[in-house]
C-alpha positions in Angstrom: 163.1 187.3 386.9 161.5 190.4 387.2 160.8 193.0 389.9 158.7 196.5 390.3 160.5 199.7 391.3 160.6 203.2 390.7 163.1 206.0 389.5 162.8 210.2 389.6 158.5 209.3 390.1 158.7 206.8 386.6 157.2 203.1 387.6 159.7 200.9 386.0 160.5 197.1 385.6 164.1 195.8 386.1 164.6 192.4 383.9 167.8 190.2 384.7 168.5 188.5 381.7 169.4 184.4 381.8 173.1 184.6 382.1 171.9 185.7 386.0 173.6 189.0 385.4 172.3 191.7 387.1 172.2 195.3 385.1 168.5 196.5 385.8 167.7 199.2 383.2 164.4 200.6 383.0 160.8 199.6 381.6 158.1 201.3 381.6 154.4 200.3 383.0 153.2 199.6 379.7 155.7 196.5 378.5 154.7 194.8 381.9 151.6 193.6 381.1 153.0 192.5 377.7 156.1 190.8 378.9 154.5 189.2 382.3 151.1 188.6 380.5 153.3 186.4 377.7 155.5 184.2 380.2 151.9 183.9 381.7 150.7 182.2 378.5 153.5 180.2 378.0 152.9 178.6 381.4 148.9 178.3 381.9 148.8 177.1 378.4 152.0 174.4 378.6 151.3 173.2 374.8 149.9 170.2 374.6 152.4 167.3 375.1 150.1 165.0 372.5 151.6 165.0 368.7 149.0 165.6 366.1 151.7 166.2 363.0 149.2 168.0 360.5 147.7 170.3 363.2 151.3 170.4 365.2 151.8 174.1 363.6 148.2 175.3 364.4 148.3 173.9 367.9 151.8 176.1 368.2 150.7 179.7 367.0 147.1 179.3 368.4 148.9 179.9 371.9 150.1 183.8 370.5 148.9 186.4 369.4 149.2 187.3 365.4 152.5 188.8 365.3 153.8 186.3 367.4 152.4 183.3 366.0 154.2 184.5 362.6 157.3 184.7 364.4 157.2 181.2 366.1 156.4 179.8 362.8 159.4 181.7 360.7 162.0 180.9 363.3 161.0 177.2 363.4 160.8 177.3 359.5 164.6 178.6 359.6 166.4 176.8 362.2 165.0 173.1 360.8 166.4 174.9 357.8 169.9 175.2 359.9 170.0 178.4 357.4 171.8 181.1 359.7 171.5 183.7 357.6 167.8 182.9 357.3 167.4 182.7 361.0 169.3 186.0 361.7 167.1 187.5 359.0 163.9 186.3 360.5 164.9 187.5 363.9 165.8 190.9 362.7 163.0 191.1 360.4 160.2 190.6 362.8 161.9 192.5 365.4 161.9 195.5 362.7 158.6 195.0 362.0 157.1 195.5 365.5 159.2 198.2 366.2 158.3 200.2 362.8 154.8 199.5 363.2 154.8 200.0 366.8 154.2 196.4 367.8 151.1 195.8 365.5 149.9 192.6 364.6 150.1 190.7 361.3 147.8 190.0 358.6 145.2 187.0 358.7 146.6 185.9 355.4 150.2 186.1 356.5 149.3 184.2 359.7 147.5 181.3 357.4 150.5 181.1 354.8 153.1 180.6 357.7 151.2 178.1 359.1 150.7 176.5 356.1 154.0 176.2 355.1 155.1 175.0 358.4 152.2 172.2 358.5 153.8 171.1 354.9 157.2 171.0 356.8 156.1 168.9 359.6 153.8 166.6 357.8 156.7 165.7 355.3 159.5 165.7 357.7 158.4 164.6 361.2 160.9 161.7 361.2 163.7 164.3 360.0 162.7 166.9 362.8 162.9 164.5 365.7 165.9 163.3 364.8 167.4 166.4 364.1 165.5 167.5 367.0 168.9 168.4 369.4 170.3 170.7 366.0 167.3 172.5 365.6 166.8 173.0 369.8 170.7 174.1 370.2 170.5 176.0 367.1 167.1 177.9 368.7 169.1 178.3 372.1 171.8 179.7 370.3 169.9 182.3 369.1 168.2 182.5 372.5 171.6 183.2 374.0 172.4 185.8 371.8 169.0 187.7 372.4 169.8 187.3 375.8 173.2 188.9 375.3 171.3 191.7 373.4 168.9 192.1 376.7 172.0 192.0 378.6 173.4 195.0 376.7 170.2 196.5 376.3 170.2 196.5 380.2 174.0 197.6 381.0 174.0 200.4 378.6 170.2 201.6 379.6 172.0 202.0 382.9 175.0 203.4 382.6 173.4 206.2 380.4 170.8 206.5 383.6 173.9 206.6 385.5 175.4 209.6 383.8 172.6 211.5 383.8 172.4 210.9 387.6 176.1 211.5 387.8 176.2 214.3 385.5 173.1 216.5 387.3 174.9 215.6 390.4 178.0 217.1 389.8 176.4 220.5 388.1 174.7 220.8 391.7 177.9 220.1 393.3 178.8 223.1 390.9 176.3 225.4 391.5 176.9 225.2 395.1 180.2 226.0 395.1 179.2 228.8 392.0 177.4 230.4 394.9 179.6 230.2 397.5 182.2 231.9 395.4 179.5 234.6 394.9 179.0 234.8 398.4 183.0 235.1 399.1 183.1 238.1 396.2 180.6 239.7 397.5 182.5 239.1 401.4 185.3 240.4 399.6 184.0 243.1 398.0 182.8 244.5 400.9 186.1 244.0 403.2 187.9 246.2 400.7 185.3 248.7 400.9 185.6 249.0 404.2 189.5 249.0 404.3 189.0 251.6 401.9 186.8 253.8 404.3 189.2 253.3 406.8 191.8 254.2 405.0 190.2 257.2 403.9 189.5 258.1 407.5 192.9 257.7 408.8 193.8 259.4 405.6 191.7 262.4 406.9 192.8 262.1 410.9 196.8 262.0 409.4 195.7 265.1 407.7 194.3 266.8 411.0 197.3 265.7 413.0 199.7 266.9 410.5 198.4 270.3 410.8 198.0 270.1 413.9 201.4 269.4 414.8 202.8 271.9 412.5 200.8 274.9 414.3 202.0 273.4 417.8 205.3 273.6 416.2 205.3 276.8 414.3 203.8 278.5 417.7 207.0 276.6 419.9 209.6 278.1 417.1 208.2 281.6 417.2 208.0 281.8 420.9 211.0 279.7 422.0 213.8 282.7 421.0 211.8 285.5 422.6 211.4 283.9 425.5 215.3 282.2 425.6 215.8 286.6 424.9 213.8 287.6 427.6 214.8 284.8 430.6 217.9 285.8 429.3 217.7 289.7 430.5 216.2 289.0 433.3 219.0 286.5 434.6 221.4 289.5 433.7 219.3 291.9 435.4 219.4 289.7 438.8 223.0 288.7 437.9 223.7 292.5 438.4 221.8 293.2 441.5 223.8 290.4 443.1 226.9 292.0 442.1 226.2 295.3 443.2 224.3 293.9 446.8 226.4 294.9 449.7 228.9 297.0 447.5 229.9 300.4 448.2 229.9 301.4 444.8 226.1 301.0 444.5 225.8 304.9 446.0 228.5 305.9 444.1 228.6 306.9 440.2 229.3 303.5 439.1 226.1 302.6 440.6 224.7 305.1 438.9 225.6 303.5 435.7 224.6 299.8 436.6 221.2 301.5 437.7 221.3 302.7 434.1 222.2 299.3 432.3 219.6 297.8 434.3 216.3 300.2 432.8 218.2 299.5 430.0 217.4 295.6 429.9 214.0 297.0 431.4 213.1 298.7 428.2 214.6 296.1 426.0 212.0 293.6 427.9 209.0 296.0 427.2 210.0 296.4 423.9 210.1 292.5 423.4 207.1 291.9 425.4 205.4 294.5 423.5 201.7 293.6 422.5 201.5 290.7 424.9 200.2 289.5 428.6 204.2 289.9 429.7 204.3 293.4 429.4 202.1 293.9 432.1 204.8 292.2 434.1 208.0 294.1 432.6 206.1 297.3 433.5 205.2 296.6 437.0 209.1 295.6 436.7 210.0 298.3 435.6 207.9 300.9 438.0 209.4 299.5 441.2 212.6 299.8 439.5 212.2 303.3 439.0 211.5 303.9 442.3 213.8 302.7 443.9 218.2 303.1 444.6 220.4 300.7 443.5 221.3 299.3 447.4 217.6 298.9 448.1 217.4 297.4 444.8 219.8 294.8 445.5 218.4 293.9 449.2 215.1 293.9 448.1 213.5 290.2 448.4 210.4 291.6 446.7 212.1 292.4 443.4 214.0 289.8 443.2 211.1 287.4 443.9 209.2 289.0 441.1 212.3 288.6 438.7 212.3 284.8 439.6 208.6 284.5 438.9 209.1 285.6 435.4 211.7 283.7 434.9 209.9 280.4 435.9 206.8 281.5 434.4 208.8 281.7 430.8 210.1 278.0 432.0 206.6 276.9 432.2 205.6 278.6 428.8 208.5 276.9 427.0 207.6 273.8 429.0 204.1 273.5 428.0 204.9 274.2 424.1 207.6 271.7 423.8 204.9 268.9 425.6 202.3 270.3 423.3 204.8 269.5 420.1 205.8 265.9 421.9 202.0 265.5 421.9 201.3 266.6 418.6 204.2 264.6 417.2 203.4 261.2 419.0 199.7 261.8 417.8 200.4 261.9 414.2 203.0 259.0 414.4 200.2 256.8 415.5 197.9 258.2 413.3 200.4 257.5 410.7 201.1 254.0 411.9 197.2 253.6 411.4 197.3 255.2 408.4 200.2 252.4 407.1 197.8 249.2 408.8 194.9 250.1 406.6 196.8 251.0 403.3 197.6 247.4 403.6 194.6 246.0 404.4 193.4 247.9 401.5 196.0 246.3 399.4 195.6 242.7 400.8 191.4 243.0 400.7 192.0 244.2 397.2 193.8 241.8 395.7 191.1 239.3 398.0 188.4 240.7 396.3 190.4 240.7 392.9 191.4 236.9 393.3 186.9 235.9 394.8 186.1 237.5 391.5 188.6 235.5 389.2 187.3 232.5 391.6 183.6 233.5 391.2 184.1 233.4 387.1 186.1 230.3 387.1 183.0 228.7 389.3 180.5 230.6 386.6 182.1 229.1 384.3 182.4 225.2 385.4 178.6 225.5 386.4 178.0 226.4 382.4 180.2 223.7 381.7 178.2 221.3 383.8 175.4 222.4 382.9 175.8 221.5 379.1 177.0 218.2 380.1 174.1 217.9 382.2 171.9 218.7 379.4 173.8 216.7 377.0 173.9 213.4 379.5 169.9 214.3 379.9 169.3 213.7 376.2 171.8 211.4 375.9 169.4 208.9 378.2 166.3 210.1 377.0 167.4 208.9 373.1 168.9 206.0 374.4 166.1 204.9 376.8 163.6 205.8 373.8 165.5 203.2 371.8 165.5 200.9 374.7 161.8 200.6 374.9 161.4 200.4 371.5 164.0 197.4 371.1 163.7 195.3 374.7 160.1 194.6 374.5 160.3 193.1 371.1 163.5 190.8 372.1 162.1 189.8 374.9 159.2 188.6 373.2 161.3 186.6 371.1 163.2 185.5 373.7 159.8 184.2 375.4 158.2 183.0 372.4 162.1 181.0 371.3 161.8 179.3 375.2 158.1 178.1 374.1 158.9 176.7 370.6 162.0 174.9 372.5 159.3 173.0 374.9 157.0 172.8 371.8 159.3 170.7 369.8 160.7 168.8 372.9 157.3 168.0 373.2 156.2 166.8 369.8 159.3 164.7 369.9 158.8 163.2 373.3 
């Protein structure tokens, strides 16, 4: 049974053998019209059922060609012979010969001497070969059988090699898609480190900035934080001493005298503190109204006292505003630093990512070689194989073909 198909753009023909199994291997265009155009002959031409015993052999190999004939002829000659060692010599033989010489047909003279030979076997043992007629047809279907087999096995492993090659090139695809999806993850990788590395670098930077930031703020708030503790300081002594002496009758008297004193004192300490800076402007506006005034007007007056106040809170506010400045400063470079601390992680983690895609990317490289060989290797592997499949099926077949017809041909002659 035969049927037409097609493989990868190759016409071929899938054969199943007579055991009915079914392991299609290929054929290619050129054996079908060998193979078909045979079976063809064997059925339009029938062999005549009419026994003529000295033209029996002549009859038989004028139905094929040359190389045929001789072959139909030889294995006749061997199995009335019930030689097996003959008959296995003339199958592999001829089969030997038409695959060395590529199929081409046999001599005139060899063709005459067969048939020759066979006509002396038949004409001097017709009684003999009809009634050893069932040995010699179960000794040509045993050889039938075993060509079969050979087609069979012929078939199965045709196939399987196909098969591989399919199965093989299949899985180095599978390979080289994953090959360059690892790529694509290395180079995903690669790029998320870099970038964690930028933003490390940045935040590296920004800790940097906040840092000395922080440490001016700081710096500023330590220098001015005892001068101004010194001076809020004075000035709560210098009020603290004008309510002592408010009211009292000793502010006229000499001992007011010498609080007045203690009190310019404090006032020059102040100017000499607030030297060089927007205070002084204060202490000596302070220290003018002081001057200018007693001790009891000193004490009563709301004006100077107000002022003293002022200075006091606006020393409050100074210190105030450094020590939120610092707070600032400080919180600012703890996040920064927390930020700092996220991306020297993700530096870490995206590095050993892009560490682990590359190891993953030259494992991948390195199954798709792999896969690649066996692809190569499976390729050649079915090319020699199907090379030595269509050099050996067409020939068996033939036999195979040629063994059914000599079967009818004798069944006939001994009707």
């Amino acid at each position: 049974e035969m049927a037409m198909g097609s493989h990868s753009g190759e016409y071929v023909l899938y054969v199943n053998s007579r055991h009915g199994s079914e392991n299609p291997a290929r054929k290619s265009v050129s054996r079908i019209g060998l193979v078909s155009g045979f079976l063809g002959l064997i059925v339009v031409a029938g062999f005549a059922c009419v026994y003529v015993s000295q033209d029996s052999s002549v009859e038989m190999v004028a139905k094929f060609n040359k190389a045929q004939g001789v072959f139909a002829v030889q294995i006749l000659k061997a199995a009335i012979s019930g030689d097996n060692k003959k008959i296995q010599n003339v199958v592999s033989s001829w089969r030997d010969h038409q695959i060395s010489s590529l199929h081409s047909s046999y001599g005139n003279g060899q063709m005459l001497r067969e048939t020759e030979a066979l006509n002396t076997i038949l004409v001097n043992s017709n009684s003999s070969l009809c009634t050893t007629k069932a040995k010699i047809i179960a000794k040509l279907n045993e050889i039938s059988n075993q060509i079969s087999d050979q087609l069979t096995n012929l078939n199965a492993t045709d196939a399987a090699k196909l098969q591989a090659k399919i199965s093989a090139h299949q899985a180095y695809l599978d390979t080289e898609a994953s090959y360059r999806l690892m790529e694509q993850k290395e180079q995903q990788a690669k790029e998320g480190s870099q970038y964690a590395s930028d933003k490390y670098e940045k935040w590296s930077q920004a800790v940097g900035n906040a840092q000395d930031r922080y440490s001016t703020i700081l710096a500023e708030y330590n220098a001015e934080l005892p001068t101004a503790n010194e001076q809020k300081a004075l000035l709560q002594s210098i009020v603290s001493m004008l309510s002592a002496v408010k009211g009292s009758s000793s502010a006229a008297s000499a001992d007011g005298g010498v609080v007045l004193g203690e009190i310019h004192a404090k006032i020059n300490l102040l100017k000499q503190i607030a030297k060089d800076s927007k205070d002084g402007v204060q202490i000596a506006g302070l220290s003018k109204k002081l001057s200018l005034a007693e001790l009891n007007k000193l004490a009563d007056s709301v004006e100077v006292v107000g002022l003293i106040q002022n200075m006091i809170d606006d020393i409050d506010s100074k210190l105030k505003a450094l020590s939120d400045s610092v707070a600032s400063a400080s919180s600012d470079l703890d996040a920064h630093k927390a930020k700092l601390a996220q991306y020297q992680q993700d530096v870490v983690d995206m590095s050993n990512a892009a560490d682990q895609a590359h190891h993953d990317a030259i494992a991948a490289k390195l199954q798709r070689q792999q896969l690649l060989g066996n692809d190569v290797s499976a390729s050649e592997e079915y090319d020699s194989e199907h090379a030595n499949y269509e050099l050996s099926y067409g020939p068996a077949a033939e036999q195979l073909a040629i063994l059914d017809a000599v079967v009818a041909k004798v069944q006939s002659i001994c009707a």
